[in-house]
N, C-alpha and C positions, 0 to 999 in steps of 0.2 A: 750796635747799641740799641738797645729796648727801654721804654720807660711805661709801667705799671700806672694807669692813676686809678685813684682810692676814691672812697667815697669820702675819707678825711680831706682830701684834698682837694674835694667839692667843695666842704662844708666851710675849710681856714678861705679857700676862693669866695665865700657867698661875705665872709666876716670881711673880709677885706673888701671888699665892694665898694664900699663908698669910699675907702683913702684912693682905691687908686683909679675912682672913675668908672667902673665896672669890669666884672669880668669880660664882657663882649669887646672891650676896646682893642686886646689884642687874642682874639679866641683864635683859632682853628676849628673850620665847623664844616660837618663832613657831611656832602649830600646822598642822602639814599633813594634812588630810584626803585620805588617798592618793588614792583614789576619783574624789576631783573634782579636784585639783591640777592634772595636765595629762596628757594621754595621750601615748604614743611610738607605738603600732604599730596605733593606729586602731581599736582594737576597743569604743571610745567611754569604757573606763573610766581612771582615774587609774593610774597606775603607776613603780616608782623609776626608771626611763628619764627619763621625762619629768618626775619631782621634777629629778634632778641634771639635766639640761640647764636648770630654771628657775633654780637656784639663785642665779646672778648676780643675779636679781630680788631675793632675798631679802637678801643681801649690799649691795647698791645702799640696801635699805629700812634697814639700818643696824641689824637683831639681831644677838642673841650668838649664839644658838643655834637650832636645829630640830627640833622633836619631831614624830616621824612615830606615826600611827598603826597601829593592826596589819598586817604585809604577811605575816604567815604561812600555811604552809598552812589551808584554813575553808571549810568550806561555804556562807560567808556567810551565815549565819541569822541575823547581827545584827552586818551589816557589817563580820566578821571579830573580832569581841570574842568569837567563838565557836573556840577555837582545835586544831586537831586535832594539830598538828604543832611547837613552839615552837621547832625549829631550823632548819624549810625554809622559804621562798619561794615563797608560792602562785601558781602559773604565773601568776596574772590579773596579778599585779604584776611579773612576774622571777622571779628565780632568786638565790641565794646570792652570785654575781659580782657581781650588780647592786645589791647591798647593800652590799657590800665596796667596791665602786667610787661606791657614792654617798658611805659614810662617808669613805672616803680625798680625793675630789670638794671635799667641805664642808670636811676640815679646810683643805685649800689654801685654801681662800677665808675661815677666820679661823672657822668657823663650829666651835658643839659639835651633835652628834648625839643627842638620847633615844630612846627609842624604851617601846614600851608594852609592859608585862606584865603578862599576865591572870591573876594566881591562883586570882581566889574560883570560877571553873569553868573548865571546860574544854568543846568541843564534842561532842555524841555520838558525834560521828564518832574523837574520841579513841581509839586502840588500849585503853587501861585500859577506856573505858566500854564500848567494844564486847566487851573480855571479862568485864564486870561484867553486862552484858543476857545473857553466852551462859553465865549460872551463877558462875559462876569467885568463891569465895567471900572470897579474899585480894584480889580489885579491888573487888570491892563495900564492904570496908570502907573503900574509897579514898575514897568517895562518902558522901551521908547518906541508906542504903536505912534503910525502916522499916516495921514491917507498920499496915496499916491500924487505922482504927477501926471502932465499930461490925459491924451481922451482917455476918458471911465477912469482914470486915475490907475495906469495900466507901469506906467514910470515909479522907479524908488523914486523916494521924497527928498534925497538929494545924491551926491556924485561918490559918495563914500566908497570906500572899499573895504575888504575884509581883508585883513592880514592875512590870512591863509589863503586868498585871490577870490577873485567873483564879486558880486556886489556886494556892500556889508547891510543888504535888507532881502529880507524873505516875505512875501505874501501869502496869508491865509486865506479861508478859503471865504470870509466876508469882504474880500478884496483890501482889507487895509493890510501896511506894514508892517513888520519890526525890523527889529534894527539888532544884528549882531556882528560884535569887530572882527569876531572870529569865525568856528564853523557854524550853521544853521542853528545845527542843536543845541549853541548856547546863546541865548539871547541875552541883551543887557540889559544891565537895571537903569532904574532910573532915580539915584542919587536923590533925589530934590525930593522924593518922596518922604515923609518922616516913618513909616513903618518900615522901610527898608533899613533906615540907621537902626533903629529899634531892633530891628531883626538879629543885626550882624551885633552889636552891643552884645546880644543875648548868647550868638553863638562862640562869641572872644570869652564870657563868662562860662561856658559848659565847658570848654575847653583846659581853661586855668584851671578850673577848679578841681578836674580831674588831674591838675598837676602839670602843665608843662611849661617851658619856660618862656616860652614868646612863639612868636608866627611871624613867619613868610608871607609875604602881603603880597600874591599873584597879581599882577597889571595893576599896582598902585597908582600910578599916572594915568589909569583909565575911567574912574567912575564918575568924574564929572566932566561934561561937553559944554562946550559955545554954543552962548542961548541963541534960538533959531534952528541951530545946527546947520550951519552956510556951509555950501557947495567948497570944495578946493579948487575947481577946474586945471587938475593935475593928475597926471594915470600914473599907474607905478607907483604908489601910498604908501607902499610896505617898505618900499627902498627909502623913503624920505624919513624912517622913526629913528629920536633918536641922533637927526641932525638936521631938519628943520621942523619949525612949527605945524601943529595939526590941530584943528578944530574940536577933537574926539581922543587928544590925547597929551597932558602934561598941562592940564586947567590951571590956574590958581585955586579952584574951588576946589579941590582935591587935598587942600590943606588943612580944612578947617575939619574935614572927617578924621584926616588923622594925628591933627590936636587931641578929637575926643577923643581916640585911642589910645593915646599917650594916658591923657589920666585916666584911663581902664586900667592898662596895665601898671600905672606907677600907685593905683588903690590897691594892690594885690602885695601881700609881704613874700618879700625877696626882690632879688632884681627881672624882672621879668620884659624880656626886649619884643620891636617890632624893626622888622628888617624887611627894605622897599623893594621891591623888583620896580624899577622904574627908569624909561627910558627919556632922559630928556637931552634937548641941544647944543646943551655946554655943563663943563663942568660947574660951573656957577648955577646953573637953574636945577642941578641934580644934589647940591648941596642945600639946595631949600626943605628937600626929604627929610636932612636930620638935623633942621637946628634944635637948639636945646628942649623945645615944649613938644619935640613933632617925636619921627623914627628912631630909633638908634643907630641905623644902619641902611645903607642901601648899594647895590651893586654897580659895581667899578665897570660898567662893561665897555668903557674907551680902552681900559688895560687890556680887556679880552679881545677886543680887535684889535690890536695894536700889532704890527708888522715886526719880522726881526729884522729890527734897525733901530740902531742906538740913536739916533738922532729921534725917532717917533716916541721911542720908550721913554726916554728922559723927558722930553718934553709932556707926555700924557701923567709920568710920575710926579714931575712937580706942579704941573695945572690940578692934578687930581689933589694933591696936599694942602696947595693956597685954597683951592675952594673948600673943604672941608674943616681945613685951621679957621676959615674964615668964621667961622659958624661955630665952632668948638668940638666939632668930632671927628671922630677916628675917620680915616680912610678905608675902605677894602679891596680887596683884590682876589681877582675870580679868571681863569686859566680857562675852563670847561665847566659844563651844566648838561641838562638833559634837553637842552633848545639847540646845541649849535657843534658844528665837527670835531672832534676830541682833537686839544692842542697839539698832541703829536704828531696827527696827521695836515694839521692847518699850516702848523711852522715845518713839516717836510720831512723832519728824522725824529728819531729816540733819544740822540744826541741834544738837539736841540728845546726837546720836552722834559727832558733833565734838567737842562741849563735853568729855564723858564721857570719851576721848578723851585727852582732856589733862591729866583731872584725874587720869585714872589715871596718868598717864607723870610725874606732876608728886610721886606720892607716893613716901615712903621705901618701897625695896625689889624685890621683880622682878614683872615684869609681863611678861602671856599674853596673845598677839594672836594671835586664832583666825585662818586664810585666809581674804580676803575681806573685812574689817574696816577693813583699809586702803585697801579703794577706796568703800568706805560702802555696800556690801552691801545691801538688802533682804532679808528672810524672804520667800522663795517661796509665797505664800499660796495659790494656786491652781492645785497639783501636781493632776491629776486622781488620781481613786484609783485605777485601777487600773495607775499606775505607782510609786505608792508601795510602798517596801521595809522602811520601819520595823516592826520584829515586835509594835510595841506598838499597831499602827493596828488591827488584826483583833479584838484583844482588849480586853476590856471594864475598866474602874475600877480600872487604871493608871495608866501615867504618860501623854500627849496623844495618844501616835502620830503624831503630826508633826514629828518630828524630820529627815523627808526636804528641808522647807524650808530648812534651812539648810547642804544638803549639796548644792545645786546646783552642779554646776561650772563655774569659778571662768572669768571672760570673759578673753580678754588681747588680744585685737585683730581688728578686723574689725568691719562692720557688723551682721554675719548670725550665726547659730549655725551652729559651734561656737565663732565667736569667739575662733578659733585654741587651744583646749583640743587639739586633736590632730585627725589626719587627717581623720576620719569625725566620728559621732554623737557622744552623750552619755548616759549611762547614766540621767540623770534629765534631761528636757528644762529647757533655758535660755530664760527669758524673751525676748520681743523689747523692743528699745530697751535692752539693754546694750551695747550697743556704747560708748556714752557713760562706762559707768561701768569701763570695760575699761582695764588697765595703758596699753597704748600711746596712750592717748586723754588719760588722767588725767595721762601723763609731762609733762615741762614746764610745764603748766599751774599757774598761781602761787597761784592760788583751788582748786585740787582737793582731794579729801579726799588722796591718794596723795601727794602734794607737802606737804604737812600732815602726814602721818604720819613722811616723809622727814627734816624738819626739825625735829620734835619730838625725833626720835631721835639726830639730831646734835647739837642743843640740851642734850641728856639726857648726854652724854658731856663738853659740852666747859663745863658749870656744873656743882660739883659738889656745889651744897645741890638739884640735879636729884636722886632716883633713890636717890642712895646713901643706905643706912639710918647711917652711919656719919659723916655728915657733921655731923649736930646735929640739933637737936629741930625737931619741928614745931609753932608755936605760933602759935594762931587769936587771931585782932584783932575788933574790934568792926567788923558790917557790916551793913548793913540787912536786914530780911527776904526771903530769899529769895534772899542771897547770901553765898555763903562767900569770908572772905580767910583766905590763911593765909602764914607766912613760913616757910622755912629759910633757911643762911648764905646769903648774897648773890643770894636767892631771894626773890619771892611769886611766889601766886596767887589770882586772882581767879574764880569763876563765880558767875556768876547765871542762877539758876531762874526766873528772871518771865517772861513774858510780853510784858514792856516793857524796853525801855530805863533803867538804874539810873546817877544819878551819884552818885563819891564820888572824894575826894583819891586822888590819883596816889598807889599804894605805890611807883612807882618807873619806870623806865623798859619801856614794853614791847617785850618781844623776840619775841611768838609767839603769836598770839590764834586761834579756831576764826572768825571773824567779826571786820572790821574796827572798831577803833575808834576813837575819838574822843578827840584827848587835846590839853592845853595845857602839857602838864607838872606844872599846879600839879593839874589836876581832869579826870576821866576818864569818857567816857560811853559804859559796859559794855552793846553788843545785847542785848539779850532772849537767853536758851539758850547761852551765849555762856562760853566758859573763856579767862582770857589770864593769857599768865606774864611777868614782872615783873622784868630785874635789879633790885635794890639797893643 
């Protein structure tokens, strides 16, 4: 099954907006890793050229929308999440035209556009920072400079760390601090400043107004700190995000910047969203990202860590619900990104990345299908190192430094490498034997993962206890160990974690299984790793 969308079917989506809450409540929204997507002009890296000529692809796969990655000017010290320039087009990608002609590209084909904004730093290469290194004492308060500790002031100013390992302060060469969460070259801002809000106001305005439909808010729970900035006296910082409190990350002050951005974006005609990347401790302190005045949206990632085991699942699926019902918004649910091992290789097989798969597209609300995902992807395990480009691989008791695995670009046809990614090379070498798992290989094919993704997402539109958080409740049936049932309105689902083969009474008729199954109508026998969905 294939489903076409229209730009009509944008525009009845934009009309319909406010009866049914927004279109983002139950989108499908597909992430593109500009990088590895597809190349236009041969120079082996991804670029918006060759995004908007793939786009049909992504239209054919049947999402709402498309979230691009950073394409600003960067020195690429961290794949462009280092940003020097937040209004230009870094040559490696295009140019300002080709941004303009991608969003106008998508909206004709029904599609919406995000796109990423980086607040909590910027790159050194930044004009502010470069006038904060050459003295300039009104830049530096832009930043978090500080003097040392300890004799001559020779110690950071306190015990932080950098996510990506090492201390999270660098010294210049007038012997004071700064302070970056991440690598060197992006240092952080300093929130409390008012020309920095001013700033970023200015650059959510350059952006809309060239047309897109909301932003990715890169490290949302990062741009306000605990006054002082106290010590943690705790090593290993990186392990603790995300599950307990940090001084430097998930403030309460973090709310009231993205207040103002709500009515930024809710002054702009259409529906125009802001979606949190944010790590916080619980489900409850992660649904303070979207009550009604704040985000629309923010990422599920207790779901994307979450074990295969019914017993973790469920539990993470209904703590995620209650916190998000509490407050009034949608839930989401996120599989793989460009941070973390593609699920297929995390949960162990294809089988079980299927399954996964399904059960995410089966639940109330919007769901993030990284590139790549759809064709059943592998983690790139055996990148040699010296073409690895993650800034956390050099640096010690961070976060893995292998995040380049999952950034390989992306196969689309052909036996050999580049597998039609563009003219030449590839900026991180592609495995052999994807040919097989490449768009034009996977097309037609009735058993593919891409043909499975295709029909899911048609499935997902045309049953409406699919998807929509608004359609009715979701409530779990008694099932044996090791398998979840669950129903909404003229809906189930079924997975099973085993190992083996599970039977139990038909909840209903099936329309759409990861793995063929077995049925008489009256009693059904569910494959081993295996999700299937159910009219009733």
């Amino acid at each position: 099954m294939t489903h076409e969308l229209t730009a009509s079917r944008l525009a009845s989506a934009s009309s319909n907006a406010t009866a049914n809450g927004g279109w983002w409540r139950d989108a499908v929204i597909y992430q593109v890793y500009v990088r590895s997507f597809a190349d236009s002009d041969g120079d082996g890296v991804g670029d918006l050229r060759g995004v908007r000529e793939r786009l049909p692809h992504l239209a054919r796969l049947g999402v709402d929308a498309v979230w691009l990655t950073p394409f600003y000017v960067s020195p690429q010290a961290d794949g462009g999440y280092d940003v020097a320039d937040y209004r230009a087009v870094d040559p490696l990608f295009g140019d300002l035209s080709d941004a303009d002609e991608f969003v106008r590209a998508a909206h004709a084909l029904g599609l919406r556009v995000i796109v990423d904004v980086v607040p909590n730093h910027t790159s050194e290469r930044h004009p502010w920072f470069l006038a904060a290194l050459a003295g300039d004492p009104g830049m530096r308060e832009r930043y978090h400079f500080r003097p040392g500790r300890g004799a001559g002031g020779a110690e950071p100013p306190n015990d932080w760390e950098s996510v990506f390992g090492g201390p999270a302060w660098t010294r210049v060469a007038d012997g004071a601090w700064y302070l970056h969460l991440f690598a060197p070259q992006q240092p952080d801002l300093d929130w409390e400043h008012p020309e920095v809000a001013a700033e970023f106001a200015s650059v959510l305005r350059f952006w809309l107004d060239l047309g897109v439909d909301g932003f990715r808010v890169d490290v949302a729970h990062g741009m306000v700190k605990a006054p002082g900035l106290p010590d943690i006296g705790h090593g290993a910082q990186a392990t603790l995000i995300g599950t307990e409190p940090l001084p430097f990350f998930d403030q309460d002050g973090v709310h009231r910047i993205l207040r103002s951005w709500r009515r930024l974006l809710d002054s702009y005609e259409g529906p125009r969203i802001g979606v949190a990347e944010a790590w916080a401790p619980t489900s409850e302190r992660l649904a303070l990202y979207v009550r009604p005045d704040e985000l629309h949206q923010a990422f599920n990632f207790r779901f994307l860590n979450c074990r295969w085991d019914t017993a973790v699942l469920r539990t993470v699926i209904d703590e995620s619900l209650a916190a998000t019902a509490s407050v009034g918004a949608p839930t989401t649910w996120v599989l793989s990104n460009h941070d973390v091992v593609r699920h297929r290789t995390r949960f162990g097989s294809l089988d079980r990345a299927r399954a996964a798969a399904l059960l995410m597209l089966a639940l109330p609300g919007s769901a993030y299908v990284y590139q790549g995902e759809e064709l059943g992807l592998p983690e790139v395990t055996d990148l040699p190192d010296e073409v690895r480009q993650d800034p956390a691989f050099r640096r010690t008791a961070g976060q893995d430094g292998l995040r380049d695995g999952c950034r390989v670009p992306l196969p689309w046809s052909g036996a050999e490498p580049p597998y039609g990614f563009g003219p030449a090379g590839t900026w991180l070498p592609q495995p052999a034997g994807w040919g097989d798992l490449s768009v034009a290989a996977q097309t037609g094919d009735p058993h593919s993962t891409l043909e499975l993704y295709r029909a899911a997402l048609e499935l997902r539109r045309a049953l409406p206890g699919l998807g929509s958080p608004d359609a009715g409740p979701l409530t779990w049936l008694p099932a044996p160990a090791g398998v979840l049932l669950f129903t909404r309105p003229g809906f189930a689902c079924t997975l099973n974690t085993r190992p083996a083969a599970v039977e139990l009474p038909a909840p209903g008729r099936p329309v759409l299984s990861s793995a063929p199954v077995e049925t008489d109508g009256r009693t059904v026998r569910l494959p081993p790793d295996s999700c299937t969905w159910w009219a009733i």
